[in-house]
Structure formats: structure tokens, C-alpha cells
C-alpha positions as CSV (number, residue, x, y, z in Angstrom):
1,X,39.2,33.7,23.7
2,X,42.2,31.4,24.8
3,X,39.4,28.7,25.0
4,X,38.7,28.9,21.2
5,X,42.4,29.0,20.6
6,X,43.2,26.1,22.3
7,X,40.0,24.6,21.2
8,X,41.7,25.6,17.5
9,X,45.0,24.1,18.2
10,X,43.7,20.8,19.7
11,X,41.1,20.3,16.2
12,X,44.5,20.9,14.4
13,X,46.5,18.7,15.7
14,X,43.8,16.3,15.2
15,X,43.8,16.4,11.9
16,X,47.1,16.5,11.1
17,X,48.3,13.0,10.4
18,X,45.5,13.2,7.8
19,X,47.1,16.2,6.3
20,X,50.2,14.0,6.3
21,X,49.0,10.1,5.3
22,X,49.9,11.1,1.4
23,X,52.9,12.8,2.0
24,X,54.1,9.5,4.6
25,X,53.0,7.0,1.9
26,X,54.4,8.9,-1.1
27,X,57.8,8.9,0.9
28,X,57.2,5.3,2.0
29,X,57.1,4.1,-1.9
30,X,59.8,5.8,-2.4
31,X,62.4,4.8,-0.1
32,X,60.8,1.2,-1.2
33,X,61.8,2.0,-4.5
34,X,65.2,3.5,-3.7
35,X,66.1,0.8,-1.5
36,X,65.0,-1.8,-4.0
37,X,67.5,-0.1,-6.8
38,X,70.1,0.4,-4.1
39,X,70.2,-2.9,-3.3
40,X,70.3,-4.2,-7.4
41,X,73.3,-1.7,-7.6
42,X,75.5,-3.2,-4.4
43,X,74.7,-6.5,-5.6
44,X,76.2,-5.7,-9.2
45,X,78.9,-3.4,-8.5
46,X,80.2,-5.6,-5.2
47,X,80.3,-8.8,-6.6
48,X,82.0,-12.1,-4.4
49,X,85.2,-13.5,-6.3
50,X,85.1,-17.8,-6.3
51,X,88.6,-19.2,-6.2
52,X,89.1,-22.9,-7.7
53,X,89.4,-24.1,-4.2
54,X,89.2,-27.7,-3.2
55,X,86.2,-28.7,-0.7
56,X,85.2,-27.7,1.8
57,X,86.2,-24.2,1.1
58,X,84.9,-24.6,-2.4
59,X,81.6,-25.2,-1.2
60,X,82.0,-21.9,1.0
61,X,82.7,-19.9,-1.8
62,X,80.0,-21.0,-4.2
63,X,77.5,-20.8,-1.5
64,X,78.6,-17.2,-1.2
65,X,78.3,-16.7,-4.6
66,X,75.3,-18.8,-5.1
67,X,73.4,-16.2,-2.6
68,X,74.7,-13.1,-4.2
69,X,73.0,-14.4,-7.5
70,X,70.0,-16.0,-5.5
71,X,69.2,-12.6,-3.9
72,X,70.1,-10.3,-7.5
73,X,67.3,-12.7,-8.6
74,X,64.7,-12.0,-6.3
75,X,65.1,-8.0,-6.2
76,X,64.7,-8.2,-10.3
77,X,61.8,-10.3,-9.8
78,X,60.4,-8.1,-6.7
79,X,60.8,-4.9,-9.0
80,X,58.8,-6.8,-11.9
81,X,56.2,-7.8,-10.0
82,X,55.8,-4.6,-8.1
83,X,55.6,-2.7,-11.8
84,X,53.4,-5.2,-13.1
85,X,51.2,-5.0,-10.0
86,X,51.0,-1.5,-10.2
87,X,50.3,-1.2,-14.0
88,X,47.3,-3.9,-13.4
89,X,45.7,-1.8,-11.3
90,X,46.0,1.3,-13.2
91,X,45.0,-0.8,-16.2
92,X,42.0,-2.0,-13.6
93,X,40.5,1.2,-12.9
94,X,40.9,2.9,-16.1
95,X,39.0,-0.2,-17.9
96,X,36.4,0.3,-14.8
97,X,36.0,3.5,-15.7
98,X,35.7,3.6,-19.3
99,X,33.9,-0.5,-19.4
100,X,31.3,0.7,-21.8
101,X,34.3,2.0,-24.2
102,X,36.0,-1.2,-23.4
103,X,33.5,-3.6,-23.7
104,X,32.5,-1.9,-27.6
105,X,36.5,-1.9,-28.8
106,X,36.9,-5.8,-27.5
107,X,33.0,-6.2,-29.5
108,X,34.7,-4.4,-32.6
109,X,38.0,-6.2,-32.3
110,X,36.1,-9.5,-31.9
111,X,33.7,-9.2,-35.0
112,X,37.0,-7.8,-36.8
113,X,39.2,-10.7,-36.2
114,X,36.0,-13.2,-36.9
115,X,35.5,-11.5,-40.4
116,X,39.5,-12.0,-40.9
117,X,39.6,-15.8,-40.3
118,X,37.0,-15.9,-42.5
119,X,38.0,-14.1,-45.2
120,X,41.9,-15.6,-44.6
121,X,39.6,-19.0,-44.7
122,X,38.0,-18.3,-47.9
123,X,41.4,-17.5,-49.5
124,X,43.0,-20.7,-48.2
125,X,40.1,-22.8,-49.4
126,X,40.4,-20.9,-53.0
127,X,43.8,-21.3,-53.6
128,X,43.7,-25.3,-52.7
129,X,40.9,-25.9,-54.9
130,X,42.3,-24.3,-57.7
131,X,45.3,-26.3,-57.4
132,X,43.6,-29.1,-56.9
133,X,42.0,-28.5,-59.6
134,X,44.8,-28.1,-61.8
135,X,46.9,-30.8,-60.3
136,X,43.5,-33.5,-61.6
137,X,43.4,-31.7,-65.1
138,X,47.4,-32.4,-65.2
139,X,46.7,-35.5,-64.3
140,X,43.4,-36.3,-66.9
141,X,45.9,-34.6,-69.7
142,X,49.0,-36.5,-69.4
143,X,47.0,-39.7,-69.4
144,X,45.3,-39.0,-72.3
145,X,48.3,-38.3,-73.9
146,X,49.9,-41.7,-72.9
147,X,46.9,-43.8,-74.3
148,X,46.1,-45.3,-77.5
149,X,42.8,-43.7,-79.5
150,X,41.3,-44.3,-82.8
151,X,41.9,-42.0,-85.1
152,X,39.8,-40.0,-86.7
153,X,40.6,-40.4,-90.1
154,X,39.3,-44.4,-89.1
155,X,35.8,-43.0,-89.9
156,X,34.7,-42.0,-93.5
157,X,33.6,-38.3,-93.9
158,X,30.1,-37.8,-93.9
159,X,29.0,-36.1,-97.1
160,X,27.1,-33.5,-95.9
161,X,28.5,-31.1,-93.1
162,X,28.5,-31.7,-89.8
163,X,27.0,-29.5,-86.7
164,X,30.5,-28.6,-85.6
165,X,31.2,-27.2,-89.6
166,X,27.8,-25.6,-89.2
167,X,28.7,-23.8,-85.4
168,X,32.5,-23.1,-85.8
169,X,32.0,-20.9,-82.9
170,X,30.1,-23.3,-80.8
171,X,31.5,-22.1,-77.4
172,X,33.5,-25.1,-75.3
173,X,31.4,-24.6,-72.1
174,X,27.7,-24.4,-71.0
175,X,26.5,-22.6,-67.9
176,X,23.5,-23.9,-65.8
177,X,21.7,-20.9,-66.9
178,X,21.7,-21.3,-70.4
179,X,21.1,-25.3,-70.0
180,X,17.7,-24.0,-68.1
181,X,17.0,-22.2,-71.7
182,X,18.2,-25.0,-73.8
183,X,15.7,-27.1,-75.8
184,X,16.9,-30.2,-74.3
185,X,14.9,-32.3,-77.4
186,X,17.9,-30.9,-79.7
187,X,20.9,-31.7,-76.9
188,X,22.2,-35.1,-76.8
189,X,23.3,-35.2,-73.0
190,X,26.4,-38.0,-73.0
191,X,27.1,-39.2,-69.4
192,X,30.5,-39.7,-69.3
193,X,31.1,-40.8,-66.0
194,X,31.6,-43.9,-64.5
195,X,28.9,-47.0,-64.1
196,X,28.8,-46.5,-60.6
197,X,28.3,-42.8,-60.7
198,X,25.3,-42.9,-63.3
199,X,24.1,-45.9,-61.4
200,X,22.9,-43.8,-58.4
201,X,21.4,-40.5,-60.5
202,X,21.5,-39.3,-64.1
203,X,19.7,-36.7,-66.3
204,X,16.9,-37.9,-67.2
205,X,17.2,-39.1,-70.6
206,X,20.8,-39.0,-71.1
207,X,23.1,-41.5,-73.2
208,X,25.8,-43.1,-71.0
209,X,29.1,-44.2,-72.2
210,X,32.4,-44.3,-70.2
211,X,35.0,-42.2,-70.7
212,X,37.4,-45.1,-71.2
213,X,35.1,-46.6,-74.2
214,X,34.8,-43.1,-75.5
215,X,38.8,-43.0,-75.9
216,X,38.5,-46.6,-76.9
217,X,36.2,-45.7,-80.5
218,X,33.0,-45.3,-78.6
219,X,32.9,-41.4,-80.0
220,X,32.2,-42.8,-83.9
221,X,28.8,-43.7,-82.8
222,X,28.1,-40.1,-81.5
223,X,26.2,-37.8,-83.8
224,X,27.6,-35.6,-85.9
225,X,24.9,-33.6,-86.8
226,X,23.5,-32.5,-83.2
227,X,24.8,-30.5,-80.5
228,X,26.2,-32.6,-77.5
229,X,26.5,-31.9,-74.0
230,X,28.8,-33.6,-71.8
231,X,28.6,-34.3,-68.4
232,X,30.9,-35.4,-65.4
233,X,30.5,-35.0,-61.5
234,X,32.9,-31.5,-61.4
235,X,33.5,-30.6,-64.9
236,X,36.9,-31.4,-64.4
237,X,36.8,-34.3,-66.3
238,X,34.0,-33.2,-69.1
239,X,36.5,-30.5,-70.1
240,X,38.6,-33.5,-71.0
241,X,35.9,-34.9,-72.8
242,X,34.9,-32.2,-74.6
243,X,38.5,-31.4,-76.4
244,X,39.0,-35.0,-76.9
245,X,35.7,-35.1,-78.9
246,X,35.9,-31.2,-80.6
247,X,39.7,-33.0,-82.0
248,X,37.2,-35.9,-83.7
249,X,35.2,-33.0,-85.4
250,X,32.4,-33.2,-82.8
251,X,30.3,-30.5,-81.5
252,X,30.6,-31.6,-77.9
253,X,30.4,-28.9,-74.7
254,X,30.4,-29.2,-71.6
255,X,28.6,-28.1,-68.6
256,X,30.9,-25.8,-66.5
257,X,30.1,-26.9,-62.9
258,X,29.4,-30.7,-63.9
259,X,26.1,-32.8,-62.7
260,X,26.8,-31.8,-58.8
261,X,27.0,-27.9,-59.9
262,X,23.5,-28.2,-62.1
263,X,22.1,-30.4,-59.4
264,X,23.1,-27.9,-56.3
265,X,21.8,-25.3,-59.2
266,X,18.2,-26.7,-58.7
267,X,18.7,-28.1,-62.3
268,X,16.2,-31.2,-63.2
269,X,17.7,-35.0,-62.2
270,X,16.4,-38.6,-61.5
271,X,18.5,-40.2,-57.8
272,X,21.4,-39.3,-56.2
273,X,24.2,-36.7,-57.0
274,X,26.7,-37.6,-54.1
275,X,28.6,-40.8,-54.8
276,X,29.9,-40.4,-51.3
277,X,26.5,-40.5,-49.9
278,X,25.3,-43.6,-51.4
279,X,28.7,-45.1,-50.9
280,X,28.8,-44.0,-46.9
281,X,29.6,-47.2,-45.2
282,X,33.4,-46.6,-43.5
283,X,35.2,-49.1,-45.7
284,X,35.2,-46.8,-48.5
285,X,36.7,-43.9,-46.6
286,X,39.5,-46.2,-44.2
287,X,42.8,-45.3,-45.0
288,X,45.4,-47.9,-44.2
289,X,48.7,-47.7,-42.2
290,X,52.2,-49.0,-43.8
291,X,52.2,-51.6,-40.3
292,X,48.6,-52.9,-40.9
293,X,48.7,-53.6,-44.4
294,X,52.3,-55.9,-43.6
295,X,49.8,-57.7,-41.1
296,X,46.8,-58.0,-43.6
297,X,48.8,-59.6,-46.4
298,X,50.5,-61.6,-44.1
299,X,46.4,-62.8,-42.9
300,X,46.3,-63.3,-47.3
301,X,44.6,-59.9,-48.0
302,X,45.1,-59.3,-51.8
303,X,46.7,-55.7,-52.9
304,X,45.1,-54.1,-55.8
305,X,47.3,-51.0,-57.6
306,X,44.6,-48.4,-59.2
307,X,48.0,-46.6,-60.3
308,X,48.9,-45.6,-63.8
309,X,50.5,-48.0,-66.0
310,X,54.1,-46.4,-65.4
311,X,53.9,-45.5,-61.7
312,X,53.3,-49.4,-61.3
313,X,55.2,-50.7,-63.6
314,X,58.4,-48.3,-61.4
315,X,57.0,-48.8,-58.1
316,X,54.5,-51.3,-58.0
317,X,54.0,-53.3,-54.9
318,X,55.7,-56.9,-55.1
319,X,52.6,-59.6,-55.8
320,X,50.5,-56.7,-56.2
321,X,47.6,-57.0,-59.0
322,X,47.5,-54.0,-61.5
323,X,43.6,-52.7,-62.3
324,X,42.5,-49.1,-63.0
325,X,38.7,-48.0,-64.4
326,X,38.8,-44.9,-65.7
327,X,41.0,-45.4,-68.7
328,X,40.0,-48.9,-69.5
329,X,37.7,-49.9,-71.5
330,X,35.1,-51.8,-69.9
331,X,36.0,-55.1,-71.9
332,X,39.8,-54.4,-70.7
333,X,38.9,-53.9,-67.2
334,X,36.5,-57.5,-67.1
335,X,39.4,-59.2,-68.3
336,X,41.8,-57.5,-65.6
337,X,38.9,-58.2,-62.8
338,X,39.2,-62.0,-63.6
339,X,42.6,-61.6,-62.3
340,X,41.5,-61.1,-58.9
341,X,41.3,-64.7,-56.7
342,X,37.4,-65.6,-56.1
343,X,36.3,-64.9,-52.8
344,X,39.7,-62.7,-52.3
345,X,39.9,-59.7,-48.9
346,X,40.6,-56.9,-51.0
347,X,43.2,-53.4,-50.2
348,X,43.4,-51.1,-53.2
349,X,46.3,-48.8,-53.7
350,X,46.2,-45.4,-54.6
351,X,49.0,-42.0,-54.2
352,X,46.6,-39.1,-55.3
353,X,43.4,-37.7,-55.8
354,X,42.4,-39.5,-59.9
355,X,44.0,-42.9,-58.7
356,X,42.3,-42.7,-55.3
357,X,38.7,-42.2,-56.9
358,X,40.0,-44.8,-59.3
359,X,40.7,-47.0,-56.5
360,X,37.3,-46.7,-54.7
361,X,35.7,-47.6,-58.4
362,X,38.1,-50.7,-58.4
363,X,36.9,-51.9,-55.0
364,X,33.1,-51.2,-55.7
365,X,33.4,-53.0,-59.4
366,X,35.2,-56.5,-57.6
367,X,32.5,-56.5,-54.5
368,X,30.1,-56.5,-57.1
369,X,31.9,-59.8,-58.1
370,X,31.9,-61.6,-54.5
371,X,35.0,-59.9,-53.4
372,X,35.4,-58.1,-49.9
373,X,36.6,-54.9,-50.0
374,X,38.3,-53.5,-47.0
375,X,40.0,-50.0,-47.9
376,X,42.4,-47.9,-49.2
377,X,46.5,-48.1,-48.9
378,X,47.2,-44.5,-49.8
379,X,51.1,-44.0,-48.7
380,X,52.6,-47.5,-50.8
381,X,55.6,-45.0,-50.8
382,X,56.6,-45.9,-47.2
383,X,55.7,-49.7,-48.3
């Protein structure tokens, strides 16, 4: 009997300082933790006082002063890493616990913030093209407005009625779908874009005149008794087209998305659609600097200005030659191409999107003459 009982008492005492390892380490955090806080409070409620002292006692009392903070310093940062180390590996096992959970939320928030960039993307995108948009039909509007036309009571009025008179309600605008459906035999399909542009692909069987020569009288040679369809690379400029020729008593529309919208449509045409892709070489995409331009006309490289009539005639560049396309007439712009020395290193000058394009024409049209065409000076504001 006193065998098992001391047999009992020794297996006790045995496995006592198991029974107490949580109760030691509990108390162990927390005299940690109340020495840690004791030691922030003594530090801020017994602080040194520095007297304007000269040296060498001045250095004394700083260097007191400068341990006192020193040491406030590293108990805040003790106590923050100690909290963040703590809360790191709560966070740790409760993810290891729930990793399945965890793994399908970060899946969720993943897909989630993909679809939002997107979307945000799309928006973006949306609201730049539209203003871009509207910032070129701005543009084609007020220049149309600037320029001289011919009239239209410069053309005698045909006797009997025209298509327009016959279609009042001839709608402004053409979709791809309905051009499909269209008996193209009675369309007339005008091209209206630029040389270069029909050059490279067309419609097969469609009449090409400028734009410029259409302002210029070109349009009195357009039938008047036939629908006509116009077409440009975006639309942008057909709808400019279009109303110029509807105010001559034509019955001219226009197709919505332009030749690149049918073409991407899976719409019938002869060649190329992108004038970019034909015209790939990096000359026609270089950008100049304000710096390397001074250096190139110092070297004799000739500065072309595609820029409208006013914006040149207020800030043109000094011994700069003026020459835009797209609202000259193609006699007008031979005559202004002449102007250009033969054999000349050409920079052409643009500010915005219609005198950039403008520009690129201007540097195609004079290396078609013998001219080398080096790239664009977009910023002649910082000239």
C-alpha cells in the first residue's frame, strides 16, 4: 500500500512541470509584455532635461538625451514587431487551415480585379475615341468653313428632278449591312480619300476624286440623278463629305464605319486597307526632338509646315515652307510642291491628329518627287 502511494506521488511529481509549461509561458509573455509597457511609460513620463550648455557638457547632455530617445525607439519598434510577428502567425495557421477557402477567395478576387481593368480599360479607350473623334470632325468643320467653294447656284438647274428631290428622306448614313443588300450597279461609290490611300486598295469599281477637288467644283460633275455613296478610311471624314454634297442638292451617303469598317466587316475590296501597313518603314512613324531638328537644319534639312493656313501664318517656323493636301486642290498642291528645293532632306511639321496625317501625305507626295523624307516634328511649340 505505501509502495503504490509513493509510487503515486513520485508519477506526480513527474508530470508536474508538464501540468505547469502553459501556465510558466503564459506568465512569461506576460511579464514580457508588462515590462515592455513599463519601460515605454518610464521612458515618457521621466524624461532627461538638456540645458544650452557649452561643450563638453553639452555633449553629455545630448548624449543622455539622445539615449533616452534611442531606447523609446527601439521598445516601440520591439512592441511592433512582436504584434506583427504574432498576428503573422495567427494569420499563418488560419490560412493553413482554411488553404482551400483561401486559395478559391484570392482565384475569385483575381478573375474579379482582371474583369475590372478590363472593363475600366474598355471605358478609357471609349471615352478617348469619342473625343478623338470629335476633336477631327471639329477640326474637318472649321476648315471647311474657312475655305472657298463654288457655289451652287454656279450650276444651271437641271430640268427634270433630281434623285435627292425624288428621296427627300434619303437617310445621311449607310451601314455595312445594308451595303451587302445594295445593288451596287445603281450606287455610284465616290472615293474621297486621298491618292495615296486609294493607291494601295479601293472598291472595286469606284470613282475617285479628292476631297480637296470636290470642295474645289469637282462635285458638278457628280450625278444628280443616282444615289451616291461616299467613302473615307473611318467615316469621319465621309460625314464631311456627305453634308458638303447633300448642301449642293446631291444624294450623297455615307458609309458609317468607312472602307476599314466594311473591309474588317468582310465587305468586297481590291489591295490594302491599312495605309500604315503599306507605309511601315520607320521614317514615317519617327517623331523628332526640339534639339535634333536645331541640328538637322543646321546639316540643311528643309522644314515643311502641313499646318492650316492660320496656325502658320501665327506660328509658323522661320524659313519654313507652307504645304498641306487635304484641302488643296491637286493643281494648288503641284504648284506648292515646286516650292520644295530638288533633291532637298525633308522634316514635315505637324501639332495634331488631321495635320499630322496631313503631314505624312506631304512627305509621301515630295519622295515621290526625288525628295528624302525623314519624319515628323510634332511639338514646333517648343521650337
Amino acid at each position: 500500500m505505501r509502495s503504490r502511494f509513493k509510487k503515486g506521488v513520485r508519477q506526480d511529481i513527474r508530470t508536474m512541470p508538464y501540468l505547469l509549461k502553459p501556465i510558466t509561458k503564459i506568465n512569461q509573455k506576460q511579464s514580457m509584455r508588462f515590462l515592455s509597457w513599463l519601460g515605454i511609460c518610464l521612458v515618457l513620463l521621466s524624461p532627461q532635461i538638456t540645458y544650452a550648455l557649452p561643450p563638453p557638457d553639452f555633449l553629455f547632455a545630448f548624449g543622455s538625451q539622445f539615449v533616452q530617445i534611442f531606447s523609446f525607439f527601439f521598445l516601440v519598434l520591439g512592441t511592433v514587431v512582436s504584434g506583427i510577428a504574432r498576428w503573422s502567425g495567427y494569420l499563418y495557421f488560419k490560412v493553413r487551415k482554411h488553404r482551400w477557402k483561401v486559395a478559391l477567395m484570392a482565384l475569385v478576387l483575381i478573375i474579379l480585379s482582371a474583369v475590372g481593368a478590363w472593363m475600366a480599360d474598355r471605358i478609357l479607350y471609349n471615352q478617348a475615341k469619342s473625343q478623338f473623334e470629335q476633336d477631327v470632325q471639329r477640326s474637318f468643320e472649321e476648315r471647311l468653313e474657312r475655305l472657298d467653294v463654288v457655289p451652287v447656284t454656279d450650276v444651271p438647274t437641271p430640268d427634270k428632278q433630281t434623285y435627292l428631290q425624288l428621296h427627300p428622306q434619303l437617310p445621311l448614313t449607310l451601314s455595312n449591312e445594308s451595303f451587302t443588300q445594295a445593288d451596287f450597279s445603281s450606287i455610284f461609290v465616290l472615293d474621297a480619300r486621298e491618292d495615296e490611300e486609294f493607291a494601295i486598295g479601293r472598291f472595286p469599281g469606284s470613282t475617285h476624286v479628292r476631297f480637296a477637288d470636290l470642295l474645289a467644283g469637282a462635285w458638278t460633275e457628280l450625278p444628280t440623278d443616282q444615289e451616291i455613296l461616299v467613302l473615307c478610311w473611318s467615316g469621319i471624314r465621309g460625314e464631311e463629305v456627305t453634308s458638303f454634297l447633300r448642301s449642293k442638292g446631291l444624294a450623297a451617303r455615307f458609309l458609317e464605319e468607312g472602307a476599314d469598317g466594311w473591309v474588317r466587316f468582310g465587305g468586297v475590296w481590291e489591295g490594302e486597307i491599312a495605309f500604315s501597313s503599306v507605309y511601315a518603314q520607320e521614317r514615317y512613324s519617327r517623331t523628332f526632338t526640339t534639339s535634333e531638328v536645331y541640328a538637322l537644319i543646321d546639316n540643311g534639312v528643309v522644314l515643311v509646315d502641313a499646318r492650316e493656313d492660320e496656325v502658320f501664318a501665327r506660328d509658323g517656323i522661320a524659313n519654313s515652307i507652307h504645304i498641306t493636301s487635304i484641302f488643296t486642290s491637286t493643281i494648288a498642291l503641284e504648284e506648292l510642291l515646286d516650292q520644295v528645293p530638288a533633291g532637298s532632306q525633308v522634316i514635315t511639321v505637324c501639332d495634331d491628329f488631321v495635320s499630322c496625317f496631313d503631314a505624312k501625305i506631304v512627305g509621301i507626295k515630295l519622295e515621290q518627287r526625288g525628295h528624302t523624307f525623314l519624319g515628323r516634328f510634332t511639338s514646333p511649340y517648343d521650337y
